[in-house]
N, C-alpha and C positions, 0 to 999 in steps of 0.2 A: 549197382547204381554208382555213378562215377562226381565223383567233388572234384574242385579246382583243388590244383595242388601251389600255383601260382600264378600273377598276373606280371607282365611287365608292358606298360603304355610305350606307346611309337609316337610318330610325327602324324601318322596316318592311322590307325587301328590302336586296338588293345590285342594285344596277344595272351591268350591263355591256355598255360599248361596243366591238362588234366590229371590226373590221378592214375590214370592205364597209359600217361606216355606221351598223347596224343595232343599236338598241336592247334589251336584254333586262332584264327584272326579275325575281327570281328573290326571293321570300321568305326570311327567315331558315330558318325550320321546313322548306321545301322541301328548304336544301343541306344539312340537317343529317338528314333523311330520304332523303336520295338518297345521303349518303356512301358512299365505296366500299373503305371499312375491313374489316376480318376481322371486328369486333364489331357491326358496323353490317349488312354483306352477306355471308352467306357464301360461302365464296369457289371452294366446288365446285357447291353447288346456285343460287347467285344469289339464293337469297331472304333476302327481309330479316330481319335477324335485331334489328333495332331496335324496342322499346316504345315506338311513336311517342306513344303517348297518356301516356305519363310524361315525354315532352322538357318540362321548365319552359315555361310562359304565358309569351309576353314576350320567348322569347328572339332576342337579340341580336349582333349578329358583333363581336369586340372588335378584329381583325386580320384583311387579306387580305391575300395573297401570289400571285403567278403567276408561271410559266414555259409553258414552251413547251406543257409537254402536260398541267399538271395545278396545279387552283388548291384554293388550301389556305387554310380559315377556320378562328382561332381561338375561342373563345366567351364571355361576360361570365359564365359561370357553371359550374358543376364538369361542364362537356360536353367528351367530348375533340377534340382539333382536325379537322374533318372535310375529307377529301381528293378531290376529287372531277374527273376527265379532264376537260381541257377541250373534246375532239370529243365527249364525253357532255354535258355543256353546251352545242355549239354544236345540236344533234340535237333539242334541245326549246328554243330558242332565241323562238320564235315560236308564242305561246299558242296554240291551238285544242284542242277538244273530243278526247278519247281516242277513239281508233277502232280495232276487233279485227281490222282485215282486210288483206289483202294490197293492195298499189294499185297493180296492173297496169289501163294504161289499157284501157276498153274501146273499141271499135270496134263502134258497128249497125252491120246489113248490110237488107239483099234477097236477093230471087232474081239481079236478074242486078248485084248489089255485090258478093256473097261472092264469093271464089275459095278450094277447099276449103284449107282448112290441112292441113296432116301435117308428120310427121317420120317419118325412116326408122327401123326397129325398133332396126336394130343400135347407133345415135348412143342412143337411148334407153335401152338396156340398158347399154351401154360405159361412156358418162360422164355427169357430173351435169350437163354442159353440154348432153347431150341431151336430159335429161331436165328440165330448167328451159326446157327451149323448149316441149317437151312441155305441162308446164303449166300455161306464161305464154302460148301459144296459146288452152287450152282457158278459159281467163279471157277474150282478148281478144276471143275472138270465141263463145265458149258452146260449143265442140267444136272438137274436135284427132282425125285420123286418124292412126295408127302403122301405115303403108304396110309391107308385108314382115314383119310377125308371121307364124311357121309356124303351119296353121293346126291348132294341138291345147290342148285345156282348158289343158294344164300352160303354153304357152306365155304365154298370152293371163292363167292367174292371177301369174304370172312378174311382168308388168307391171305388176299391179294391185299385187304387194306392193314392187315398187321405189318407191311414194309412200309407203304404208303398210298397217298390217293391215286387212285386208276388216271392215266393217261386216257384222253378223246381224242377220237379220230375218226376219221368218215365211215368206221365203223360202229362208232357210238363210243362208249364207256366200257360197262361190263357187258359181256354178248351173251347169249347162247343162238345156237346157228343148228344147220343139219343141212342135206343137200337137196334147197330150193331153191338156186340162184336168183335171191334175194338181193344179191351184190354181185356187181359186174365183179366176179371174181373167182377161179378156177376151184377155191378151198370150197367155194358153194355147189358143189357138184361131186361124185360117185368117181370121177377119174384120177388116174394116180399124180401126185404130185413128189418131183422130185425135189431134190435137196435145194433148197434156197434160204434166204433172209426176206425176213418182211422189212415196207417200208424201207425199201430202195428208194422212191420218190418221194420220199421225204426228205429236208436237210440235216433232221437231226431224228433219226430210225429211232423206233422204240428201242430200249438195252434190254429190256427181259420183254418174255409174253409165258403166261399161265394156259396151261390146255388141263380142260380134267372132260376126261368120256362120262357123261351121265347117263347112257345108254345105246348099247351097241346089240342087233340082231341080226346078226347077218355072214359073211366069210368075206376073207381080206383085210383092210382096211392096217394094216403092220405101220407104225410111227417106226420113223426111221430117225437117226442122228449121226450126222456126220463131225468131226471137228477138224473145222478147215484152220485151224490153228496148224495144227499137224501135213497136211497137207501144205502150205504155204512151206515151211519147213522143208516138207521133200523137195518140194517145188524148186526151193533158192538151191538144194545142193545138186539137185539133177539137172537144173536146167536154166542157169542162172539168169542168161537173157529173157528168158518167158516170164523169171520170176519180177524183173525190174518193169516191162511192159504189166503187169498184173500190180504193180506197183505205183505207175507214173501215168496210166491212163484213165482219164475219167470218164466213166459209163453212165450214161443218161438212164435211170428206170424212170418211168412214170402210170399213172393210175387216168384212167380214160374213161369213164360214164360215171355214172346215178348226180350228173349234173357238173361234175370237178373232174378237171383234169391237172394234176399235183406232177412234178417232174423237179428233180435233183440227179446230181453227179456230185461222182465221187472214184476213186481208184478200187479196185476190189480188196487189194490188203492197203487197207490206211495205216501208217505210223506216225506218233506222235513227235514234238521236237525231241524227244531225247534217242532217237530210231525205233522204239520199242512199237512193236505190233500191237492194236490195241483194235483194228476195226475190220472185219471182212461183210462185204458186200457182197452179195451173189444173186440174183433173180432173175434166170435166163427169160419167165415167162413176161417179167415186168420190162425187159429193157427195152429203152428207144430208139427210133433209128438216131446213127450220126453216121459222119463220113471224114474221115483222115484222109490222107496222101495214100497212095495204094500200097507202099513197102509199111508203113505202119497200118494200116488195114487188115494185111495180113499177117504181120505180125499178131495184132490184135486174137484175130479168130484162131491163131496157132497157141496161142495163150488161155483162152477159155474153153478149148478143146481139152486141154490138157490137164486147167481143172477138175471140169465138168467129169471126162474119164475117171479122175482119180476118185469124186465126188460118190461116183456110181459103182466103185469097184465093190463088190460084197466085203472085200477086208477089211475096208474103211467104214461098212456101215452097223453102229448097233440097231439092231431090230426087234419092235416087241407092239404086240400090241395091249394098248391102252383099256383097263378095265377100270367100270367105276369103282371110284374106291381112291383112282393113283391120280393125284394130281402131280403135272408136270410143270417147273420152273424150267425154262432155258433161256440162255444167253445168246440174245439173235444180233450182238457183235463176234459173237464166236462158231456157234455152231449151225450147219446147214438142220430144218427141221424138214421132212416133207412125209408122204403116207401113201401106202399101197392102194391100187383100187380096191374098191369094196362094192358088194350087195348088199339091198338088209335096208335097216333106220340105224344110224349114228347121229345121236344127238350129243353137240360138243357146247363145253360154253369155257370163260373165259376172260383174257382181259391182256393190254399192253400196263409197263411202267418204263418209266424214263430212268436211263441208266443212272443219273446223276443222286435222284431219290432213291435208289435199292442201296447204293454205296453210300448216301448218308444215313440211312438206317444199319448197315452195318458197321460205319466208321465211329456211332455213337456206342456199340457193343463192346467193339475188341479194344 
């Protein structure tokens, strides 16, 4: 843990030197916006309760002070002395860009890289240390298996509300399903479904969806996982202009009966302002028509061909089929999910969450 080893005030910031060497510069208006006073933060909800845009132009630190756990600026003007932890100062210590995300490393795979993750049901439901592996798996690698779930709706929605409340959507809440096209929707039928993302026509996709099989009799039916993480990867080094077109073009999906017809775009690899890869889009059966100029047209189709192949190569794919018992987490910003044909009754049930809610349930853990 690093302590201030000294301050020296400017005309413009407070400059402080840490204890491992390391420089920081911290604005006036920053420490007097960041204090962690009753009048400044409040002190049950945390938010700010300071008129930043009425703090005086100009202003200036008249006096600093530290100890061990907390440095304290007076001000050249009727501001009251602002207080602020020194491990909250050392925590933004080293400028960079604001980022909303959780930052569990990830790890590509392959077909024969992965080896399946899981966690046992019961560590998941018990404690939160289950249940933060649970999570930080389904980050590191696009899907987490919860080995030993019993296999009934209640158990399997059990799980889904230990992160947080289920996401609605014109699918409803929690589902269970099997193939009665019930829903204008391919998943409601026996036919094979290749690797995509749900909630292409939406503007903000679900971030996870839960599949757990409560009952399967039949042949086929293989869940497949792709991680187009990895693929976008090969993508930018083989073929760099297909990877900027898969980048900078925005693909209309949308959803067409049981009374709604929902439609968004978006690029198939999204990155966020800092470049960072954070989103892939893919639903060849959802997208809509559009039409560009003809040499971007084609570009276009020469770009999602080449996903698409990669998508489908067996190298790329893990394959297993789903028994009850496994319930599956996956990341449907990250990984393609689809499933073999099958014979037989497979009854599936299930649930979406919003990415922002699984990442606040994990960000309260680690």
């Amino acid at each position: 843990m690093v302590s201030i080893a000294s301050t020296q005030p400017t005309d413009t910031s407070l400059e402080i030197t840490w204890s491992d060497g390391v420089i920081s510069r911290f604005p006036w208006l920053w420490l007097r916006d960041h204090a962690h006073d009753d009048e400044t933060m409040h002190p049950d909800t945390q938010q700010r309760q300071l008129f930043t845009a009425r703090v005086p132009r100009g202003l200036r630190g008249l006096s600093v002070a530290t100890d061990t756990d907390w440095l304290e600026v007076t001000w050249d003007v009727l501001e009251p002395a602002s207080r602020l932890p020194v491990q909250f100062l050392a925590k933004y210590r080293l400028p960079r860009p604001a980022r909303g995300t959780v930052d569990v490393p990830v790890t590509l795979w392959n077909a024969s890289s992965i080896t399946t993750p899981t966690v046992p049901y019961d560590a998941v439901i018990a404690s939160d240390a289950g249940l933060s592996l649970w999570l930080s798996r389904t980050l590191q690698y696009g899907f987490c298996i919860v080995e030993g779930t019993p296999a009934t709706a209640a158990a399997t929605e059990e799980l889904l509300r230990r992160v947080s409340y289920i996401r609605e959507t014109i699918f409803g809440g929690f589902w269970e399903f099997q193939a009665d096209m019930s829903k204008a929707d391919t998943a409601y039928s026996t036919l094979e479904l290749r690797g995509h993302t749900d909630g292409t026509y939406s503007h903000d996709a679900p971030g996870a969806q839960l599949l757990h099989c409560l009952e399967f009799i039949g042949t086929g039916g293989e869940s497949t996982m792709v991680d187009a993480f990895a693929i976008a990867r090969r993508i930018e080094a083989e073929a760099p202009e297909l990877f900027e077109v898969l980048c900078t073009v925005a693909v209309p999906g949308q959803y067409l009966g049981d009374g709604t017809h929902l439609l968004s775009a978006r690029p198939v690899f999204r990155h966020d302002h800092t470049g960072r890869l954070v989103q892939v889009s893919f639903n060849n059966y959802d997208r809509a028509p559009f039409l560009l100029d003809e040499a971007d047209m084609v570009a276009f189709y020469d770009a999602i061909r080449l996903f698409d192949e990669m998508a489908n190569e067996p190298a790329m794919q893990w394959r297993h089929v789903l028994q009850p018992g496994e319930a599956m987490l996956f990341d449907n910003w990250r990984v393609l999910h689809g499933r073999a044909a099958y014979t037989g009754v497979r009854r599936m049930c299930g649930g979406y969450l919003n990415r922002e809610d699984l990442e606040s349930r994990l960000r309260q853990m680690l």
